[in-house]
RODO-2510 file (C-alpha; in nm, 4 decimals, decimal comma):
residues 198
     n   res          X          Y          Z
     1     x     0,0000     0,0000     0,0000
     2     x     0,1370     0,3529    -0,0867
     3     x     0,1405     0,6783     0,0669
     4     x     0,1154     0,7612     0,4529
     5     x    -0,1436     0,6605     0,6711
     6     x    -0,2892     0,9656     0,8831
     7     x    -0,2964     0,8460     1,2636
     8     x    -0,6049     0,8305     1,4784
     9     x    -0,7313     1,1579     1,6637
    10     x    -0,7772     1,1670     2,0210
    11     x    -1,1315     1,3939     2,0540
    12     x    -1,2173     1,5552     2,3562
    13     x    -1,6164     1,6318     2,3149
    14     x    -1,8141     1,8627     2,4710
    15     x    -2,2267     1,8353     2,5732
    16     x    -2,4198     1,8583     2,8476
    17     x    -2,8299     1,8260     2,9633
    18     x    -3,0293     1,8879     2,7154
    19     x    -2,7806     1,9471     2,4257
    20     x    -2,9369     1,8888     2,1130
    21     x    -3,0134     1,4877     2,0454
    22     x    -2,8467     1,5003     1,6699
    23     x    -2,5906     1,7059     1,7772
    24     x    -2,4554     1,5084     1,9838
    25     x    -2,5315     1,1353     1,8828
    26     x    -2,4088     1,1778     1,5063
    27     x    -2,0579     1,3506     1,5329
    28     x    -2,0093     1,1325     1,8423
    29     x    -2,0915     0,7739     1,6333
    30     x    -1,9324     0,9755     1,3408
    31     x    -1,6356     1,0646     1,4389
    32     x    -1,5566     0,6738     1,5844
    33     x    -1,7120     0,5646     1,3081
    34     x    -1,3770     0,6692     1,0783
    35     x    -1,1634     0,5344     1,3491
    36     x    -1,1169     0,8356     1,5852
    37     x    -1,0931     0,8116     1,9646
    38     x    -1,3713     1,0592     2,1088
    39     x    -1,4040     1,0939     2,5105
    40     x    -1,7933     1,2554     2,5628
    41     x    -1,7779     1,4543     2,9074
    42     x    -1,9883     1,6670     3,0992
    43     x    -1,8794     1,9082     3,3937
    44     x    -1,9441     1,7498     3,7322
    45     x    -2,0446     1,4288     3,5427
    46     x    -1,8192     1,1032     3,5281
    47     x    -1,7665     0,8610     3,2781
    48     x    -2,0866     0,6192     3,2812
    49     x    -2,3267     0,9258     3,3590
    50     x    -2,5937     1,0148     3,1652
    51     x    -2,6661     1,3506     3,0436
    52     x    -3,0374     1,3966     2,8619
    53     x    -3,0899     1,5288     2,4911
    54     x    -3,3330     1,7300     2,3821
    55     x    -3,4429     1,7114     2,0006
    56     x    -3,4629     2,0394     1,7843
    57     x    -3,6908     2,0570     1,4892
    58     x    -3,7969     2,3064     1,2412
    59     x    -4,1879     2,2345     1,2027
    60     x    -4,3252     2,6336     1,0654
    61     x    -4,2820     2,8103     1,3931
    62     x    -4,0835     3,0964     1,4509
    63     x    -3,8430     2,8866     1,6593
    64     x    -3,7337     2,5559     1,7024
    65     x    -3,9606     2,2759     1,8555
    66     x    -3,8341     2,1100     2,1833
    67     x    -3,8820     1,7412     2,2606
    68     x    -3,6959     1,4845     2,5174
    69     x    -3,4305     1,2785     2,3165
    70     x    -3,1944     1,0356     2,4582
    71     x    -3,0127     0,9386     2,7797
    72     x    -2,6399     1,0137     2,6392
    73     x    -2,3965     0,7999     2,8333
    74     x    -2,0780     0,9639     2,8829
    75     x    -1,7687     0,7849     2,7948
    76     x    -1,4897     0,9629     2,9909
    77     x    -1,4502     1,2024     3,3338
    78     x    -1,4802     1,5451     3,2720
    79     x    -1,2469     1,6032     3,5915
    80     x    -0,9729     1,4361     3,4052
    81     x    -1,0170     1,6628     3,0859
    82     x    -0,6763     1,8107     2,9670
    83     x    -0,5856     1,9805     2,6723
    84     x    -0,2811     1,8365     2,5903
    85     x    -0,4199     1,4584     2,5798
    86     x    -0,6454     1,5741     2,2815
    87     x    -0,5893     1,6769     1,9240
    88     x    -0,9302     1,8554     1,8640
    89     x    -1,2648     1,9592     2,0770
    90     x    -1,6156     1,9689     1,9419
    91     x    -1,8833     2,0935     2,0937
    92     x    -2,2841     1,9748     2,0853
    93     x    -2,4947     2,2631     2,0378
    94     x    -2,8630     2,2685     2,1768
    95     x    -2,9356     2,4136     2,5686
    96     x    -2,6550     2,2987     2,7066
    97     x    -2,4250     2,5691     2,6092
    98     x    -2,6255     2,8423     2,7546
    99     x    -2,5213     2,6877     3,1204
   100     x    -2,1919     2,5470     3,0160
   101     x    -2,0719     2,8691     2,9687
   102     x    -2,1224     2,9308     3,3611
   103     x    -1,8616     2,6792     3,4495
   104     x    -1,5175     2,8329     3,5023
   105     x    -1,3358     2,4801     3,3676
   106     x    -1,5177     2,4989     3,0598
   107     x    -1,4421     2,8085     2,9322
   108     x    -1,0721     2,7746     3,0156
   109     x    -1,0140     2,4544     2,8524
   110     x    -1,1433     2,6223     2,5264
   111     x    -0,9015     2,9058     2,5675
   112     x    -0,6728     2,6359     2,5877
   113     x    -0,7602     2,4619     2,2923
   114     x    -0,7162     2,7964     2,1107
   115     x    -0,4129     2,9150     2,2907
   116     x    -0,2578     2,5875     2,1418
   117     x    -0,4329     2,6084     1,7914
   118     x    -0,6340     2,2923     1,7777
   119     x    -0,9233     2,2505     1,5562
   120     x    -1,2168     2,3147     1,7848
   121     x    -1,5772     2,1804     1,6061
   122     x    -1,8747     2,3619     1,7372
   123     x    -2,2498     2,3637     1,6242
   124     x    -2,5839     2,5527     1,6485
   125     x    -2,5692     2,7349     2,0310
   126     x    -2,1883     2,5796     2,1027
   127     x    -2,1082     2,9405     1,9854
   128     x    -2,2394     3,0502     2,2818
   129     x    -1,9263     2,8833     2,4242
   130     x    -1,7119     3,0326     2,1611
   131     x    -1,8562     3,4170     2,2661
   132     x    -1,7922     3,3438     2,6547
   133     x    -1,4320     3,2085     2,5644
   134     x    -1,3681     3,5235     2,4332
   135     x    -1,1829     3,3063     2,1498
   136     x    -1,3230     3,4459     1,7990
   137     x    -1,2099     3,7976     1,7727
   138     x    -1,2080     3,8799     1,3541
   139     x    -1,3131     3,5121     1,3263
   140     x    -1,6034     3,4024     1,0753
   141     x    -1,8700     3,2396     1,2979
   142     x    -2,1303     2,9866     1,2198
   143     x    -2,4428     2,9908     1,4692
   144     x    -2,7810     2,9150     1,5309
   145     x    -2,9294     3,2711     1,3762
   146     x    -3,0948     3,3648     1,7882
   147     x    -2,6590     3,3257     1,8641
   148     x    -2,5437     3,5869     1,6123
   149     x    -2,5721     3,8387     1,8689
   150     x    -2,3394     3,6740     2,0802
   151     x    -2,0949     3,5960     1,7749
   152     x    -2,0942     3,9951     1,7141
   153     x    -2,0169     4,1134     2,0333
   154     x    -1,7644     3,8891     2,0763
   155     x    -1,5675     4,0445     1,7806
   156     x    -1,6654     3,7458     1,5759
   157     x    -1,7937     3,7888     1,1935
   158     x    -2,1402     3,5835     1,2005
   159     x    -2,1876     3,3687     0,8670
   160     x    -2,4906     3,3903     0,7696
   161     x    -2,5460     3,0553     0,5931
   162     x    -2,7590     2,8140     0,4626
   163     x    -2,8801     2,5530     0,7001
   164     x    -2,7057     2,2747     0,6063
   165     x    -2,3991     2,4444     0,5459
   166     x    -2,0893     2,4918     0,7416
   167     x    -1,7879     2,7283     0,7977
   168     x    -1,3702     2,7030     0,8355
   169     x    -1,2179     2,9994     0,9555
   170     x    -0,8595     2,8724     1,0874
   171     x    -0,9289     2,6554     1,3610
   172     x    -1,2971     2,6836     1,4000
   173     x    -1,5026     2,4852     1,2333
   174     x    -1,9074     2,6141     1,2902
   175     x    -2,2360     2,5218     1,1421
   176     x    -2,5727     2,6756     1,2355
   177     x    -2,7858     2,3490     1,2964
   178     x    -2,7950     1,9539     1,2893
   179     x    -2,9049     1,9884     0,9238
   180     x    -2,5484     2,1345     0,8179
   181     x    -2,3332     1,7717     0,9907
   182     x    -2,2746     1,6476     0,6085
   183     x    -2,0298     1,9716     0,5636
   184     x    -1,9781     2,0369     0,9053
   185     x    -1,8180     1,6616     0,9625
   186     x    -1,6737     1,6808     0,6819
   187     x    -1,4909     2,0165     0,7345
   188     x    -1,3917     1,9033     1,1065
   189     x    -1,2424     1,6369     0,9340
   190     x    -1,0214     1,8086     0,6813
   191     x    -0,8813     2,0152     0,9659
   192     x    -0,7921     1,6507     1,1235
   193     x    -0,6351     1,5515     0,8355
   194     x    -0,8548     1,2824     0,7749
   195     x    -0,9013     1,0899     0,4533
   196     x    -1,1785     0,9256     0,3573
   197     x    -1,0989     0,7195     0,0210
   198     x    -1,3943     0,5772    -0,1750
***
C-alpha cells in the first residue's frame, strides 16, 4: 500500500443536559465511526453518567420545537479533561451551552484549545461557548441565527449561511444546525487531516 497513513485523533467532546439529540449522537458515532478516539464529558459528570438530549426541529414556527431525546452515556470524566491529551474539541450545540458557559473549567479549557491552535468543532448554540471564551475575535462564525448576537459582540464575523452548510475559519469549524453535519463533519475532518478514500 502507498502513501502515509494519517494516525487516529484523540477527541475531547463537549455536551451537556439537554444538548441537542443530533448534535450530539451523530458527530459522536461519526467521528468513531472513521476510526477516531472521542471521550464525551460533561462538567461534574463522570464517565458512565448520563446527560439527557433534547431534540430540535424546524416544524413552521418561529423557533425551534423542543422534545426529550436520549439518555447520552458519557464515555470519559470530565475532571480528568486536559488539553494536551487531545488533538481537537467539538462541541454539541442545543441548551446545554447556555449553562456550560457558567462553568469556570469549561471556558478555560477552550481558551486552551485555542491558545494551542487545535481545531475546535462547534455547532448551532456551542457558539455561545465560543462568545464566553472570548476566542473568535475577527473570526467568521457559524451559529444558530438567535446566537449571532453573541458571535458579534464577541468580535466574531457571524456567517450567515444556509442551514445545512458549514464554515472554516482557521481553527474553528461552525455550522448553524444539525441539518449542516454532512459539511460540518466533513470540514472538522479536513482540519484533522482525515481521509476518507472511496
Amino acid at each position: 500500500m502507498k502513501g502515509t497513513a494519517v494516525a487516529a485523533k484523540k477527541i475531547l467532546f463537549l455536551t451537556g443536559d439537554f444538548a441537542e439529540d443530533y448534535e450530539t449522537m451523530v458527530p459522536f458515532q461519526a467521528l468513531q465511526a472513521v476510526g477516531h478516539t472521542v471521550h464525551a464529558v460533561c462538567p461534574d459528570k463522570r464517565a458512565g453518567d448520563t446527560v439527557k438530549t433534547a431534540i430540535h426541529d424546524f416544524e413552521g414556527d418561529q423557533t425551534y420545537t423542543e422534545k426529550p431525546g436520549h439518555l447520552f452515556k458519557l464515555n470519559a470524566s470530565f475532571a480528568d479533561a486536559e488539553v494536551g491529551n487531545y488533538d481537537a474539541l467539538a462541541i454539541a450545540g442545543g441548551r446545554a451551552p447556555e449553562y456550560l458557559r457558567l462553568h469556570p473549567r469549561v471556558i478555560e479549557l477552550i481558551r486552551q484549545f485555542a491558545a494551542a491552535g487545535k481545531p475546535i468543532a462547534a455547532i448551532c448554540h456551542a457558539a455561545q461557548l465560543l462568545a464566553a471564551a472570548d476566542v473568535i475575535q475577527g473570526k467568521t462564525i457559524s451559529a444558530y441565527p438567535a446566537c449571532a448576537p453573541e458571535v458579534k459582540l464577541a468580535g466574531g464575523n457571524y456567517a450567515d449561511i444556509a442551514v445545512d452548510q458549514a464554515v472554516t475559519d482557521g481553527i474553528f469549524v461552525t455550522a448553524p444546525a444539525w441539518p449542516a453535519h454532512p459539511a460540518w463533519i466533513a470540514q472538522f475532518l479536513q482540519k484533522l487531516g482525515t481521509e476518507i478514500k472511496p
